[in-house]
Each structure stands twice: as C-alpha cells, then as structure tokens.
C-alpha positions as CSV (number, residue, x, y, z in Angstrom):
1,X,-44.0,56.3,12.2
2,X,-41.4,54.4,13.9
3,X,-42.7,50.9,15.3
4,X,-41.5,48.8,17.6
5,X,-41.2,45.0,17.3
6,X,-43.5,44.1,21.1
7,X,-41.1,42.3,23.3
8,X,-42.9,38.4,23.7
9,X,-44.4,37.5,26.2
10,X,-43.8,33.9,26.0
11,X,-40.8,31.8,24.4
12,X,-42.0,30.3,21.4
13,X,-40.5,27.1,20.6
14,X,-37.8,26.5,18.0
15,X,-37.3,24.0,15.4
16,X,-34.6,22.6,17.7
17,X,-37.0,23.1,20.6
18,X,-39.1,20.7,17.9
19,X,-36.2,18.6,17.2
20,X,-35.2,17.6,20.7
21,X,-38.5,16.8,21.7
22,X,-39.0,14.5,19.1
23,X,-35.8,12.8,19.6
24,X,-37.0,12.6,23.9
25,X,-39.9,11.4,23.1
26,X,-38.3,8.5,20.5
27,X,-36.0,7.5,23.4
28,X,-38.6,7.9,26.4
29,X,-40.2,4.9,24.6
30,X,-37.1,2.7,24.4
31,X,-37.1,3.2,20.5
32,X,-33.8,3.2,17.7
33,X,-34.1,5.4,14.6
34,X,-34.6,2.1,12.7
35,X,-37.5,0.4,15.1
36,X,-39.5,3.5,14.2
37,X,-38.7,3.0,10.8
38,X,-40.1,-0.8,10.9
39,X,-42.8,0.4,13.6
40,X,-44.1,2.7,10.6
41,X,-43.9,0.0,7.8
42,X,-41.3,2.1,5.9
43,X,-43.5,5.5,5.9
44,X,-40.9,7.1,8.2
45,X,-37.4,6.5,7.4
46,X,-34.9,6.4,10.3
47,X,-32.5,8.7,8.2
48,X,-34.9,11.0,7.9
49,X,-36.3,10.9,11.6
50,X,-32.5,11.8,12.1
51,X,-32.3,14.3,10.1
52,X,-35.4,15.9,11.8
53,X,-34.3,15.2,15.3
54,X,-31.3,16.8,14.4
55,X,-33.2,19.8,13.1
56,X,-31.1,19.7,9.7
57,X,-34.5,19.3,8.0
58,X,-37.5,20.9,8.1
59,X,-40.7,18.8,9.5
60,X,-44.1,19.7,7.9
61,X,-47.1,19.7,9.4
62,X,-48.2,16.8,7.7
63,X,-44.9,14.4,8.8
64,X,-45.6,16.1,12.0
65,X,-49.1,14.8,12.2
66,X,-48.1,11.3,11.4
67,X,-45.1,11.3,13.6
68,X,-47.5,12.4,16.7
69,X,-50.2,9.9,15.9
70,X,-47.3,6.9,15.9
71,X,-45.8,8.1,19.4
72,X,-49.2,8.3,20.4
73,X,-48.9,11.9,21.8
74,X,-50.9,15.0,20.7
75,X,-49.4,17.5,18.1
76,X,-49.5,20.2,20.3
77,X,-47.3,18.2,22.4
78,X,-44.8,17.4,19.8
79,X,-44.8,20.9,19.1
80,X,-44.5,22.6,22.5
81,X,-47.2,22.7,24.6
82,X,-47.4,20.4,27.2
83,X,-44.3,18.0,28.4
84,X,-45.6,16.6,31.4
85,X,-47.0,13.6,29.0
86,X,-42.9,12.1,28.6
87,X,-43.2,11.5,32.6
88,X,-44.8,8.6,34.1
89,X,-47.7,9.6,36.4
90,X,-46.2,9.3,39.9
91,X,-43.7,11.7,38.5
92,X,-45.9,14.7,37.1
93,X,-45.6,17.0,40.3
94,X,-42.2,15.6,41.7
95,X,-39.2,14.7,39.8
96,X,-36.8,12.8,41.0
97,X,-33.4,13.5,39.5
98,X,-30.6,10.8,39.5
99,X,-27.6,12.7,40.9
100,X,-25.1,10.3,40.0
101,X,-25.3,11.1,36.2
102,X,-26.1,14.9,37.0
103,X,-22.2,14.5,38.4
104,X,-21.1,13.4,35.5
105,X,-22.3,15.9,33.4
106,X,-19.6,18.2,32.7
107,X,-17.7,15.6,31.3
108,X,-20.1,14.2,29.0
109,X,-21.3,17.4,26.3
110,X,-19.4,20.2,25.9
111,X,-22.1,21.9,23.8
112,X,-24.4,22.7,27.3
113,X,-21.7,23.6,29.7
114,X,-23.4,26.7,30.6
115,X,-26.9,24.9,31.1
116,X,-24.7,22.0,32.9
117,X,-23.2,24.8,35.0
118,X,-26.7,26.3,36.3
119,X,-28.4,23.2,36.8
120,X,-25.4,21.9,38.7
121,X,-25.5,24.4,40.5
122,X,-29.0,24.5,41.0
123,X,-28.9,21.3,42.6
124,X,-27.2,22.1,44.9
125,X,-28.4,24.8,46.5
126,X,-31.8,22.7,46.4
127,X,-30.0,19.9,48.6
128,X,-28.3,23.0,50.7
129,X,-31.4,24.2,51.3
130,X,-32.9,20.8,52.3
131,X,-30.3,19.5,54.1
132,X,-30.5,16.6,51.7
133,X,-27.4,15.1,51.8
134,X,-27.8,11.5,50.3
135,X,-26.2,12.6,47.2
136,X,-27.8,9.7,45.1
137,X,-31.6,11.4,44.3
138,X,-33.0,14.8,44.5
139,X,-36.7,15.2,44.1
140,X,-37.5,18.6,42.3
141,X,-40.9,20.3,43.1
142,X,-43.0,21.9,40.2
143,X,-42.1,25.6,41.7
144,X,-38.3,24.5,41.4
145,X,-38.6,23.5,37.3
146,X,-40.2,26.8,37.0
147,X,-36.9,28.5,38.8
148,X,-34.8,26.6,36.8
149,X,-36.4,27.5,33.3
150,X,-36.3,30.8,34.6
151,X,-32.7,30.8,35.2
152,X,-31.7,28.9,31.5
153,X,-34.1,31.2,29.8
154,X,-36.4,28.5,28.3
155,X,-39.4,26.6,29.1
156,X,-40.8,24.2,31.4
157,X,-41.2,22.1,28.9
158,X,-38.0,22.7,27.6
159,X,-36.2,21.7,30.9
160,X,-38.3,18.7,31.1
161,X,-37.1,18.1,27.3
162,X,-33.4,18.4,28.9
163,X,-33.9,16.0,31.9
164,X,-35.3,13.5,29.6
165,X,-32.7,14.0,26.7
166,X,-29.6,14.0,29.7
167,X,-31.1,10.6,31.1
168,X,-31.0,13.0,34.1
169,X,-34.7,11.7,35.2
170,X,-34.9,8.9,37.6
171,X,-37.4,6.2,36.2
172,X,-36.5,3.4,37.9
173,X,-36.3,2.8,42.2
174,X,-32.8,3.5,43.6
175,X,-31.1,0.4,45.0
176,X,-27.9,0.9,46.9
C-alpha cells in the first residue's frame, strides 16, 4: 500500500513562529533581554531568552510555562493560538498601521523583502480602494489581516506577530 502524507489543513506554528512571538511579546511590554532577566530574579537568563527568541535553542515545555506565566499571557498564546492579546483593546478589530515606518521598510531588513513587497503592496491597494490618501495611518479591518495572511502564506497571528515585531502597529495617537 502506497500512502499519502494528508495535505494540512491548518499551518502549524514553527519554532521560529515560537521564537518571534516571544521576542513581540518581550518588546510589546517595553522589556530588554536583561530586565526580564532581573524581572525573573535570575531564573531566566537574558542570554538564553536570546538564544530562544532567536530560535537557536530549543524551549521546553517547562521554560515555556514559566516564560508564559512572567509575560502574564496563556501558553497557548505563546505557542500560537491566539495573538489578539499583544493589542490593546481598542485595537482588537481595527488596526491601525503607521505608514510612515511601513515606507521605510525596504530599507530596513533585507531578510523579509518578499513579505515587505506584498504588504507594501497590500497597503496600497487598501488606501486605493478607500480613497484614503492621508498617507500617515491606515486602519486594517479583521477581513483584511485575513487577506494578507492569505497572501504571505502564514497566520493571522503570525501577521499580527510581524506588525508588532516591524513596529509597524500604531499604539500611540498621530500628531501632525
């Protein structure tokens, strides 16, 4: 008998899925390698954080565990479930995106160009197609990160992981 490995129906998420949330989530709370270090009394050492936000070591379930309970954010949210927790409330069904630093992009990592080049992209056929023009902040709609996961072949989540690890999310009220 000849079998078939099923074809998923769902992404599942990567050690550097793992890895890049954890760092997100480390600087969604305004924290060094070292501050978590000293916020953990030692248990948690910033090289090693590193290391695992980095995904050049493997996190067990256990350091995982511990990790989770001093962000203060579920396991299965470390791991991959549910990313809506990094965003502030009024931001959960609208995300506003700073524009300004999205323009900037392609001169800042050469390792995403392709994802830079879709989202870019993206953009602004969002703003073509709202006539939004202000070229400062574009608000995008749930259905819209669900396009643009669709287009980069990951997650939800995974986007949201981006926004957040780009600086790309708008957190703050625009001031001109």
């Amino acid at each position: 008998m000849n079998f078939e490995k099923p074809s998923p129906l769902f992404t599942q998420t990567s050690p550097a899925d793992i890895a890049t949330r954890l760092r997100a989530i480390r600087k969604g709370r305004g924290l060094s390698l070292a501050q978590v270090e000293k916020l953990s009394h030692g248990a948690i050492k910033a090289v090693v954080l590193g290391s695992y936000e980095r995904s050049d070591r493997s996190l067990s379930v256990t350091r995982a565990i511990e990790i989770a309970d001093l962000y203060g954010v579920p396991l299965t949210h470390l791991l991959g479930s549910s990313q809506e927790q990094l965003l502030p409330d009024s931001q959960r069904n609208r995300i506003v995106i700073d524009l300004r630093r999205a323009s900037r992009l392609s001169s800042l990592a050469v390792e995403d160009r392709e994802k830079i080049r879709i989202f870019t992209t993206f953009i602004a056929w969002i703003a073509s197609q709202r006539s939004d023009w202000n070229g400062e902040v574009l608000s995008l709609r749930r259905n819209d990160l669900s396009t643009l996961a669709l287009l980069t072949f990951t997650s939800e989540s995974a986007v949201i992981d981006w926004l957040v690890t780009e600086k790309l999310i708008l957190t703050e009220p625009v001031h001109s």
